[in-house]
N, C-alpha and C positions, 0 to 999 in steps of 0.2 A: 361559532364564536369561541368555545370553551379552546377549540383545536387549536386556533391562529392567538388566542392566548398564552398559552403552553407555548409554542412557537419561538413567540416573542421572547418570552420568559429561555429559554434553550439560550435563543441566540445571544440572551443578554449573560447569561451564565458562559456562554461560550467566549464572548468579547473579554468579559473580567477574569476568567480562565486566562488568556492568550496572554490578555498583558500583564498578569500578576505572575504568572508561572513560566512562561517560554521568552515572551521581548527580552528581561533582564538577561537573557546569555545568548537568543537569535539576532538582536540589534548589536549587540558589541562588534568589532569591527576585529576578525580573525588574524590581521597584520599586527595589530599591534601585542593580541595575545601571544602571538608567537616570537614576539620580539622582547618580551619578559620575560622568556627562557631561556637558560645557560645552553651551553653549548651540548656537544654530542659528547657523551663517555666512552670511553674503549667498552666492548665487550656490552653493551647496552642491549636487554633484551624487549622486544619487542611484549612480549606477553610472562606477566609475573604475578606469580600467586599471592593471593593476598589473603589475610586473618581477619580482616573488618567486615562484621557480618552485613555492611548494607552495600557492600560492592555486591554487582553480580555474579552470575556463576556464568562460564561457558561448559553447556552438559553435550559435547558434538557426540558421542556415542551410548547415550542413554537412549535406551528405546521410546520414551514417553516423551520428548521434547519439540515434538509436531508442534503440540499447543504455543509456545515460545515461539516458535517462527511463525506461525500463523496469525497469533495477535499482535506480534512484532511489527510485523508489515504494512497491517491493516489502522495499527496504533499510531504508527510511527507517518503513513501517507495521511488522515485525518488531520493530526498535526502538524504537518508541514501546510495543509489546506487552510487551516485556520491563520495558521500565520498570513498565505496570501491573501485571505479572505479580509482579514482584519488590520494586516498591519500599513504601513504608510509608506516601505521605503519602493518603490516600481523596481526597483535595482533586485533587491530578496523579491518581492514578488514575482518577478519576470526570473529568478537562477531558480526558485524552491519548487515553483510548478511542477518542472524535471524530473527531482527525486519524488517529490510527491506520485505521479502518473507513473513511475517503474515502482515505484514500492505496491500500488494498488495493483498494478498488473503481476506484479509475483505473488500479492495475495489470493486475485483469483486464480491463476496456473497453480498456487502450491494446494489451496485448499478441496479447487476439485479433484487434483490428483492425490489428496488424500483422504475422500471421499470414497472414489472410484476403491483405491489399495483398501481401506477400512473394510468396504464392503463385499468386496471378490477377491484381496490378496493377488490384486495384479499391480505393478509398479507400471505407470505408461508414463512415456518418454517421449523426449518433442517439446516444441515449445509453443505448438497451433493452438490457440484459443479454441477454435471452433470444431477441432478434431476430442480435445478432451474433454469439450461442452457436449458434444455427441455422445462421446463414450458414456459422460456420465448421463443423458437421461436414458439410454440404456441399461446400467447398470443399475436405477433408482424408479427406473418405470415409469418417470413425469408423463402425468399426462396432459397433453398441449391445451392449457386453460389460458386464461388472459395472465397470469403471473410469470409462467413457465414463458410465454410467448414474450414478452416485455421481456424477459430475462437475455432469452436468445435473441432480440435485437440489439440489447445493449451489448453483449458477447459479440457480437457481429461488427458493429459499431467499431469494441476496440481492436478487435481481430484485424480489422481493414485498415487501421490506425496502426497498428504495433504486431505484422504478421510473425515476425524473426524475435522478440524481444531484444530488438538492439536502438527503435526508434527514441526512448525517452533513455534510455544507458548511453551512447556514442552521440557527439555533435555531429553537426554537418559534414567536416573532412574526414570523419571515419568512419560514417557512414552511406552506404550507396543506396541506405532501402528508403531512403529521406528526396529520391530526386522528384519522386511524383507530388510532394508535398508542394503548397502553396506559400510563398516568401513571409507571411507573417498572418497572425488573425488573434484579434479578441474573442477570448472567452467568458462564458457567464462563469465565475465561480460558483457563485450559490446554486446553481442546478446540476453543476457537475457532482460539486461533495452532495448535494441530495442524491443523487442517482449513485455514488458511492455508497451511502450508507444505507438504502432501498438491495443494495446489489449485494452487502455485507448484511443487512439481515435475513435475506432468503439462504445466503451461502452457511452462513453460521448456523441456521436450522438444521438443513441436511447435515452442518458438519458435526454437530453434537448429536444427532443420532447416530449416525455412522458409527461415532468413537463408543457409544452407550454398546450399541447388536456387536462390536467387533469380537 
């Protein structure tokens, strides 16, 4: 009882999350934002340094910025889950899945490939789910219990879903790995983002020990 309370209490902090913090600039409609903007300037740079300390930083050659991308992906697919989970419009529910499902799949490829690098200083390359899901219980010594096993089905799972990581990045005319798929299907959201965050807290485990022994 105590569990499916908590639960409740999540979801309901998740709903008032969603709409208090994300609707106000996910619902807005990107045509018209962009049509309140002046035109292009001569010489207009893409990427400009700023002095306001609550912009970001981009650190691309800092050695410690693993962690950035790693919760970036995993922060940022959550989020977009929330939005389909909760919001109203079928139009973003049906475009945000997309990003959602590659953001979570770069989380598990970058995570365990910095798993693996953390703990043998080997860099492995590829984009197999289920080549670098090997490597790493190799590398980490899992031994095949009901979690490690639950793990590798869901690894399996999206492996068979997204072998090339191009199924949830490329639509249909740009991609050929999409022919075996089936013309349309509803999904459960809510069991998906459970099995995401079931799948983000076993990975998050081994990844902060990793980065602790490195």
């Amino acid at each position: 009882m105590k569990y499916k309370s908590y639960q409740t209490k999540l979801k309901r902090h998740y709903r008032e999350q969603v709409h208090r913090d994300i609707f106000s600039l996910a619902q807005m409609d990107i045509d018209s934002i962009a049509l309140r903007l002046g035109p292009f300037k001569k010489g207009q740079k893409l990427i400009v340094e700023s002095q306001y300390p609550m912009d970001p930083r981009l650190m691309l050659r800092s050695r410690d910025n693993d962690v950035y991308f790693v919760y970036g992906y995993i922060q940022a697919s959550i989020m977009l889950l929330n939005i389909v989970h909760y919001g109203k419009s079928y139009f973003r529910k049906d475009s945000y899945i997309y990003p959602a499902m590659f953001c979570f799949r770069m989380y598990l490829e970058l995570t365990m490939k910095l798993i693996i690098k953390n703990r043998r200083g080997i860099v492995v390359t590829g984009h197999s789910l289920m080549k670098i899901w090997d490597k790493l219980k190799s590398v980490c010594s899992l031994q095949l219990d009901d979690d490690v096993e639950s793990v590798e089905f869901l690894i399996k799972s999206f492996h068979e879903l997204d072998e090339r990581s191009t199924t949830f990045r490329y639509p249909k005319m740009l991609n050929l790995s999409q022919e075996s798929w089936q013309q349309s299907m509803m999904i459960d959201i809510q069991k998906l983002q459970e099995c995401f965050l079931q799948l983000y807290r076993f990975f998050d485990g081994l990844y902060l020990e990793s980065s602790v022994n490195e």
